[in-house]
DRENDO-1510 file (C-alpha; in Angstrom, 1 decimal, always signed):
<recs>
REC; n; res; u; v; w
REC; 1; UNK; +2.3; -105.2; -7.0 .
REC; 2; UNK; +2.0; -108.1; -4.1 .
REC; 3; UNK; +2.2; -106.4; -0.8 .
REC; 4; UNK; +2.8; -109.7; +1.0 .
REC; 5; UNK; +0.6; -109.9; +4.9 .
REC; 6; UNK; +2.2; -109.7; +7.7 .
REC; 7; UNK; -0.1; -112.6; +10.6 .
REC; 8; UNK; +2.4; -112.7; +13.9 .
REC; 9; UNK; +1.7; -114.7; +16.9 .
REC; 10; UNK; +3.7; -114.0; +20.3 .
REC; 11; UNK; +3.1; -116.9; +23.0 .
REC; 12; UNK; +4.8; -116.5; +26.2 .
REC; 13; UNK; +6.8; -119.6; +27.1 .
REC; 14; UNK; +9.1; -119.8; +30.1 .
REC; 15; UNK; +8.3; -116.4; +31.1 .
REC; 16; UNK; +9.1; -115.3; +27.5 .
REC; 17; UNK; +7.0; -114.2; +24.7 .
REC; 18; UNK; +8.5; -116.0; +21.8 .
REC; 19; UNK; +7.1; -114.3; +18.4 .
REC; 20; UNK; +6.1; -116.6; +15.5 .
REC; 21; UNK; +5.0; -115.3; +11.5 .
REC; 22; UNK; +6.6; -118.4; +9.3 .
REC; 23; UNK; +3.7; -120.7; +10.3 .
REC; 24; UNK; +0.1; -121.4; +9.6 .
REC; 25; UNK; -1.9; -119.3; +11.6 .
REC; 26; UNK; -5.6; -118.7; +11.5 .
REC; 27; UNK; -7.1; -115.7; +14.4 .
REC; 28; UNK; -10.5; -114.3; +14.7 .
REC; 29; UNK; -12.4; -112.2; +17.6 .
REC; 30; UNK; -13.6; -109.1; +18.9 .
REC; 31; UNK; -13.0; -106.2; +21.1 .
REC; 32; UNK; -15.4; -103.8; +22.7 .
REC; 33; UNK; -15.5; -100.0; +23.8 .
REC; 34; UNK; -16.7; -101.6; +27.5 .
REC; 35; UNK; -15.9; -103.5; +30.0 .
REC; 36; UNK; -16.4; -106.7; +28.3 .
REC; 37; UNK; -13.2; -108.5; +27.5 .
REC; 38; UNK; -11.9; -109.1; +24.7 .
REC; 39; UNK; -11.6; -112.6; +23.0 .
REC; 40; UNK; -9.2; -114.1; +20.5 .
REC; 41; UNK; -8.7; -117.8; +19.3 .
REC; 42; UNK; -6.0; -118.5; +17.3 .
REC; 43; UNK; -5.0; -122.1; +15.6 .
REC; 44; UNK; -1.5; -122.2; +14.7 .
REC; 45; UNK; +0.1; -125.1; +12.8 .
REC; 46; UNK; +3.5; -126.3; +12.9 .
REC; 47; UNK; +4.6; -125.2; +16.4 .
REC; 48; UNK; +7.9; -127.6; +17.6 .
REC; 49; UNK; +6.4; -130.2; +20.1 .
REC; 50; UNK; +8.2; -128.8; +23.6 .
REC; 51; UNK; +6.5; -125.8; +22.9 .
REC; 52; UNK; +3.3; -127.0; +22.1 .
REC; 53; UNK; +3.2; -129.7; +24.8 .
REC; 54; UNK; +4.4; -126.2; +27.2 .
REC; 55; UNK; +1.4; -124.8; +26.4 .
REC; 56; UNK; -0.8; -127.2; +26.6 .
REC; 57; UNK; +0.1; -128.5; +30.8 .
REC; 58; UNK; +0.9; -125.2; +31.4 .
REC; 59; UNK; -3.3; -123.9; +30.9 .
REC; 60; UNK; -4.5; -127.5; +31.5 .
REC; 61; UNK; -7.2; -127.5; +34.3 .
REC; 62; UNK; -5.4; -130.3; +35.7 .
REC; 63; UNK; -2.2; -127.9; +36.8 .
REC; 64; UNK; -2.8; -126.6; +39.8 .
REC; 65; UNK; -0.1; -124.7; +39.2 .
REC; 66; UNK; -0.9; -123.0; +36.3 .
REC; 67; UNK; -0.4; -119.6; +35.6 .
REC; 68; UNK; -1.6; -116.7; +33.0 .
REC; 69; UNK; +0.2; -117.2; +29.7 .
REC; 70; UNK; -0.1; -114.3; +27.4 .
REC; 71; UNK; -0.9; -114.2; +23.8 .
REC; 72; UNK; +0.0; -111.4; +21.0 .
REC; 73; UNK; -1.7; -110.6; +17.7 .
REC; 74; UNK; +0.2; -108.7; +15.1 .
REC; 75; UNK; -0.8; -108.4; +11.7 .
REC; 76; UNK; -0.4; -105.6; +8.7 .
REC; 77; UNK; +1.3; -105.9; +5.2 .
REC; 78; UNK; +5.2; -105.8; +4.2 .
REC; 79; UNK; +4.8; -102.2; +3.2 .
REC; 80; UNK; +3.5; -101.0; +5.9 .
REC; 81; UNK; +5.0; -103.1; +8.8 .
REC; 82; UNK; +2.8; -105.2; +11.6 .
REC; 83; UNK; +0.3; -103.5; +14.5 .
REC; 84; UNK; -0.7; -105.6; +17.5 .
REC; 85; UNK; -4.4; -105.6; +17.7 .
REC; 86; UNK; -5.1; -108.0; +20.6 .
REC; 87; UNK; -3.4; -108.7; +23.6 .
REC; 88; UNK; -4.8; -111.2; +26.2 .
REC; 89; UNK; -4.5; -114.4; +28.6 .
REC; 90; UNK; -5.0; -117.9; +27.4 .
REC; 91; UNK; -7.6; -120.0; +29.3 .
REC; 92; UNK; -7.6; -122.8; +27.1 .
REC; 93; UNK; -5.2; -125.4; +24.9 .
REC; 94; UNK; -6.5; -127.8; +22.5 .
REC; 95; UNK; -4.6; -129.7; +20.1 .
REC; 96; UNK; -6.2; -131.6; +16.9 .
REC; 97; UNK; -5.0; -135.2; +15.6 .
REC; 98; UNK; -1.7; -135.5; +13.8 .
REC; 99; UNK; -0.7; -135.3; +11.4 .
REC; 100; UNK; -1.8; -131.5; +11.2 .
REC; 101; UNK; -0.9; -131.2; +15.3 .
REC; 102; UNK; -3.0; -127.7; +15.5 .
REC; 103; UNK; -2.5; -126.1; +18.4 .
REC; 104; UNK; -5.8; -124.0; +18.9 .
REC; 105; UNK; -6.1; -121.4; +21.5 .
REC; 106; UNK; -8.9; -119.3; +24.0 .
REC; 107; UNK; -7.5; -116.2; +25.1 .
REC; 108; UNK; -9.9; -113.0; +26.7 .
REC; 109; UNK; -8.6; -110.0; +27.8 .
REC; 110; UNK; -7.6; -109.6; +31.1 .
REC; 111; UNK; -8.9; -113.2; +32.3 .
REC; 112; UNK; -6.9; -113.8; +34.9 .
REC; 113; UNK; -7.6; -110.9; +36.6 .
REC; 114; UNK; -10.6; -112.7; +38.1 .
REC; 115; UNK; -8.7; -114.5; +40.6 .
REC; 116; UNK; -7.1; -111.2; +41.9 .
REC; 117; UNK; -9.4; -109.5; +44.9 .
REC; 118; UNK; -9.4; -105.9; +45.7 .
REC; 119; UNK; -11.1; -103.5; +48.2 .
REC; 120; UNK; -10.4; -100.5; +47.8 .
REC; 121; UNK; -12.6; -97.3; +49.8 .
REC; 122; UNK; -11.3; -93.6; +49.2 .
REC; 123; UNK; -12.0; -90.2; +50.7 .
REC; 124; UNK; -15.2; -88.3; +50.9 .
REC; 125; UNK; -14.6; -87.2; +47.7 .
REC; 126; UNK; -12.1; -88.5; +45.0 .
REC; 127; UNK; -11.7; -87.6; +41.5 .
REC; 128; UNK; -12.8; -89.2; +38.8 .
REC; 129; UNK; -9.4; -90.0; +37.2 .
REC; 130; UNK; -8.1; -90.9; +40.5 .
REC; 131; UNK; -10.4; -93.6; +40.6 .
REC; 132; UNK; -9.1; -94.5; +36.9 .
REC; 133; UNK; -5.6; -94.5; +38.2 .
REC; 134; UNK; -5.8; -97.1; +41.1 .
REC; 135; UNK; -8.0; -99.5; +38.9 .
REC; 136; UNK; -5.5; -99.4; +35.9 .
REC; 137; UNK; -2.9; -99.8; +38.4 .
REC; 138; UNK; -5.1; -103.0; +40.4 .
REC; 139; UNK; -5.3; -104.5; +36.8 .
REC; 140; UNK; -1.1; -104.1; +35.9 .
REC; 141; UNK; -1.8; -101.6; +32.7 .
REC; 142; UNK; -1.1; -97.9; +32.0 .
REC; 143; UNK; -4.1; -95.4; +31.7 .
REC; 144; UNK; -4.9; -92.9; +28.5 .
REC; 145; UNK; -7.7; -90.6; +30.4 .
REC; 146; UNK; -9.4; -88.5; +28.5 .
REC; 147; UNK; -13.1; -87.7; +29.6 .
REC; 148; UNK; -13.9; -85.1; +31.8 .
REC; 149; UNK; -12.7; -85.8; +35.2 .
REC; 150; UNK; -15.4; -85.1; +37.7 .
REC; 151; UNK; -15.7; -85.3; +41.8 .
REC; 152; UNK; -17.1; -88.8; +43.1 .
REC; 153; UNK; -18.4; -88.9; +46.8 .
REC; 154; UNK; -17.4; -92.2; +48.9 .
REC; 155; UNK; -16.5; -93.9; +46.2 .
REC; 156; UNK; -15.9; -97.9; +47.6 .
REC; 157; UNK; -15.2; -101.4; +45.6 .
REC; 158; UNK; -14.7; -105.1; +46.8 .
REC; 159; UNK; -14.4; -107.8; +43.6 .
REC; 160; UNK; -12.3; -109.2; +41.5 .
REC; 161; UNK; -10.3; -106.7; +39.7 .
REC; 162; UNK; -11.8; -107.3; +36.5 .
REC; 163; UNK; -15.0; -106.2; +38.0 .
REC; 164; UNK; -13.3; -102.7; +38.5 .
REC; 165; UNK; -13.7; -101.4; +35.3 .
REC; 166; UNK; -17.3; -102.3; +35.2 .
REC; 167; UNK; -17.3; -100.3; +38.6 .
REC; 168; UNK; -15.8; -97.4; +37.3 .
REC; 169; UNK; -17.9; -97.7; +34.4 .
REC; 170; UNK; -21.0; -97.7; +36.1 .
REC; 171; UNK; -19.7; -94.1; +37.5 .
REC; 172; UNK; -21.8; -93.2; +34.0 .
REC; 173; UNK; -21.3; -90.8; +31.0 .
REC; 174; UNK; -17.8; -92.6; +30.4 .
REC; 175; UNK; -16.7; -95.2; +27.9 .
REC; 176; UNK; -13.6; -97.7; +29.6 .
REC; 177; UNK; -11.6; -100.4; +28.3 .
REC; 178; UNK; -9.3; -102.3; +28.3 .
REC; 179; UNK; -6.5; -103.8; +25.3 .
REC; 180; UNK; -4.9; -105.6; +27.6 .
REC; 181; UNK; -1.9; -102.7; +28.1 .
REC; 182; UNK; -3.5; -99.1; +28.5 .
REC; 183; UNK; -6.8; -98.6; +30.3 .
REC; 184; UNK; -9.0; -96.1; +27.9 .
REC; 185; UNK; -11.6; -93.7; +29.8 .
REC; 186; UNK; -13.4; -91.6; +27.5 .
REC; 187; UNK; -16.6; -89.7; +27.3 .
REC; 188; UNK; -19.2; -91.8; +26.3 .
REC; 189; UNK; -19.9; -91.5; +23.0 .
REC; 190; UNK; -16.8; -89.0; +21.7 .
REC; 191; UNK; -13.7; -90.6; +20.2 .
REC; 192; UNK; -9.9; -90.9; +20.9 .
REC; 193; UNK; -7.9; -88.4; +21.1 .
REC; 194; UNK; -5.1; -89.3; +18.2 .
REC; 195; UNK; -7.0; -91.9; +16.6 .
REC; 196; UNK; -8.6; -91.9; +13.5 .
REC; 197; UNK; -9.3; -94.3; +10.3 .
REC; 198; UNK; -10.7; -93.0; +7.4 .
REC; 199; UNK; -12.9; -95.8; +4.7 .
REC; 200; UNK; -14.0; -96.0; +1.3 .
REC; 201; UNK; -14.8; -98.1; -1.5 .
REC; 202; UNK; -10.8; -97.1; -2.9 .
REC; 203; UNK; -9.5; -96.8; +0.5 .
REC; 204; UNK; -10.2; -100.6; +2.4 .
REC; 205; UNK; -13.7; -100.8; +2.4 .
REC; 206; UNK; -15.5; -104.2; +0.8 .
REC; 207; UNK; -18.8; -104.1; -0.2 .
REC; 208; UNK; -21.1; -101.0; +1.3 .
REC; 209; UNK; -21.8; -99.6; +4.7 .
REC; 210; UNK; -24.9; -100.9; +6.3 .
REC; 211; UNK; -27.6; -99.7; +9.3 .
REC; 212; UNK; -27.2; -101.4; +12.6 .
REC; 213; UNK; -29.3; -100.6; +15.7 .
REC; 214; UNK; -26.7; -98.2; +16.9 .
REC; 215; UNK; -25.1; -96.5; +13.5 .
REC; 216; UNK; -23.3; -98.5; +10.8 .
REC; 217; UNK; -21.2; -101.8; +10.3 .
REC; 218; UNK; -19.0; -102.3; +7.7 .
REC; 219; UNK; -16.7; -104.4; +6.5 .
REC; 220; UNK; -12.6; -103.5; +5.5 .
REC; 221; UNK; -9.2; -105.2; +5.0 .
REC; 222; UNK; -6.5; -105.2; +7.6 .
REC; 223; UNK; -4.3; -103.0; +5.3 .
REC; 224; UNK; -5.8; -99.6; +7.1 .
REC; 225; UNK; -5.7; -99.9; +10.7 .
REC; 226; UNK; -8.6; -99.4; +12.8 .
REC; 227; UNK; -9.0; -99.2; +17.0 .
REC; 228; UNK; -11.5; -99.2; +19.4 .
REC; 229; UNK; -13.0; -95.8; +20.7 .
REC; 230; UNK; -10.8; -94.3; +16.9 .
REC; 231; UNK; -13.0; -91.8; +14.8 .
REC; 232; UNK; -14.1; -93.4; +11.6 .
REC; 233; UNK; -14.8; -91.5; +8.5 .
REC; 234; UNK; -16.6; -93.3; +6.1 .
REC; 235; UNK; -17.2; -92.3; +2.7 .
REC; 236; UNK; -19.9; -94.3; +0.8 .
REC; 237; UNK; -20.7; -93.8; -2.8 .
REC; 238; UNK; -23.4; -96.4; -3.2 .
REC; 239; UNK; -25.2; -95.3; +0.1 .
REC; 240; UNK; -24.3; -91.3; +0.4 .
REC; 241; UNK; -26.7; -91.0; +3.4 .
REC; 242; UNK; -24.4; -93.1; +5.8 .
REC; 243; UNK; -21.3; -90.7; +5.0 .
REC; 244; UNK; -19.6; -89.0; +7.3 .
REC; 245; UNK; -17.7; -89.3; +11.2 .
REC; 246; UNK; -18.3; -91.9; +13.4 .
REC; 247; UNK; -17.0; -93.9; +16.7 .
REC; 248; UNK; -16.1; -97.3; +16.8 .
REC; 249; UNK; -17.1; -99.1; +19.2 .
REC; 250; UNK; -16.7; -102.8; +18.4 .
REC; 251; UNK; -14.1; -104.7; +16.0 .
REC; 252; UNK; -14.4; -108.3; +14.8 .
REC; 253; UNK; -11.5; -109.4; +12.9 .
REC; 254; UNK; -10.6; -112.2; +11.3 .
REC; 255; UNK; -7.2; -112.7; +9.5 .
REC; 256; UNK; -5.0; -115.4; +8.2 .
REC; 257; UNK; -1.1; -115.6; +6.7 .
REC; 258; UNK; -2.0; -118.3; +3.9 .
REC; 259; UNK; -5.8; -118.5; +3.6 .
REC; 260; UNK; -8.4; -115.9; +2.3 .
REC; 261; UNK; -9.6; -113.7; +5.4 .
REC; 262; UNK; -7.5; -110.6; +6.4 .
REC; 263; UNK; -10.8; -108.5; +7.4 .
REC; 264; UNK; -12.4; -106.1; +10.3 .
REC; 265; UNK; -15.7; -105.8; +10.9 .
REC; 266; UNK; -16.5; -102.2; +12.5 .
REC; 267; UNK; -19.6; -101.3; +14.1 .
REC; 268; UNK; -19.8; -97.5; +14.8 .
REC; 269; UNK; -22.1; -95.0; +16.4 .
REC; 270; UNK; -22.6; -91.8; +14.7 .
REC; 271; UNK; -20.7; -88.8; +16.0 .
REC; 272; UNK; -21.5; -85.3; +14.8 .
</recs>
């Protein structure tokens, strides 16, 4: 039976986000399990020209006035209901020749952030998760802490605040990042807490697992839903020796609501 897909776009316009799924819309990028942001473009057709002309002065680099516009994925199926999977800032606005009047979009994670400066210096000693709590705060999103908190002597920072989480990164021993609404810290390596996807040939998986430098990549439709930093257990019938529990630590996707890709690509360390 036709489980119909689910592709929503939420722009914010006027200081709204105004949510659409009855038009053409076309997404791909990736997230990361570090501090490199995220990226999303997205080429939607059929947007009403005030909005689209909105858009398009209010990223232009001629606006000297311009200010961060936020963009929303959502996709999943009819049955199962929609999940944002990206969140992020557009930096750029294109539009293509009419008659098809595509508006086509940049957006990374957190890109504005690298106009906002912060210094910030703490005690002799400070905790760990202490440190994760001011830079989540400095970059406006809530923090999910879960690697083990540890002691950090005279702990200081000056930078954009983007740069922070690469700071606390650098601590060492910790995976952070970013979705563009929770700050993740993690021990490096281990997964999520509360997150977990599990992949077979019967169960979302196209084609077979394969080696990568770092574990395995594979490929599986958007119907199963899959995060950064999430256990992933992976059962492989053509290739039994790349079975078993891993960490993701990078998603591609690429998914559309009237053309053929609706896909994830996961690349995943192994975790025993």
């Amino acid at each position: 039976m036709l489980d119909p897909r689910i592709v929503r776009v939420g722009i914010e316009i006027d200081g709204v986000i105004k949510f659409y799924d009855d038009l053409f819309i076309e997404a791909s990028g990736v997230k990361y399990s570090n501090s490199l942001q995220g990226e999303c473009n997205i080429n939607i057709t059929g947007l009403s020209r005030p909005n689209r002309d909105f858009i398009l002065n209010a990223v232009s680099i001629f606006n000297k006035e311009r200010t961060p516009k936020k963009v929303i994925l959502e996709v999943g199926r009819v049955s199962t209901g929609a999940k944002r999977i990206y969140v992020g800032d557009i930096y750029e606005a294109t539009v293509t020749q009419p008659p098809e009047n595509t508006l086509r979009l940049k957006s990374k994670t957190g890109f504005y952030q690298k106009g906002s400066i912060i210094s910030r210096s703490g005690s002799e000693v400070m905790s760990m998760k202490a440190i994760a709590r001011n830079v989540a705060q400095d970059i406006g999103v809530a923090l999910d802490f879960q690697a083990t908190d540890r002691t950090i002597s005279s702990y200081s920072f000056s930078g954009t605040a983007d740069q922070q989480v690469e700071a606390l990164e650098s601590l060492g021993g910790i995976d952070v990042f970013s979705d563009g609404t929770t700050l993740f810290v993690k021990d490096a390596g281990v997964p999520l807490n509360g997150y977990e996807v599990n992949v077979s040939a019967e169960n979302g998986m196209i084609g077979v697992p394969e080696l990568n430098g770092a574990g395995i990549r594979l490929t599986m439709f958007v119907d199963k839903q899959a995060e950064i930093g999430a256990t992933l257990n992976v059962t492989s019938k053509q290739n039994t020796s790349l079975s078993g529990r891993y960490v993701i630590y990078r998603i591609s996707f690429n998914v559309s609501n009237r053309t053929e890709p609706f896909y994830y690509t996961l690349e995943a360390s192994r975790f025993i």
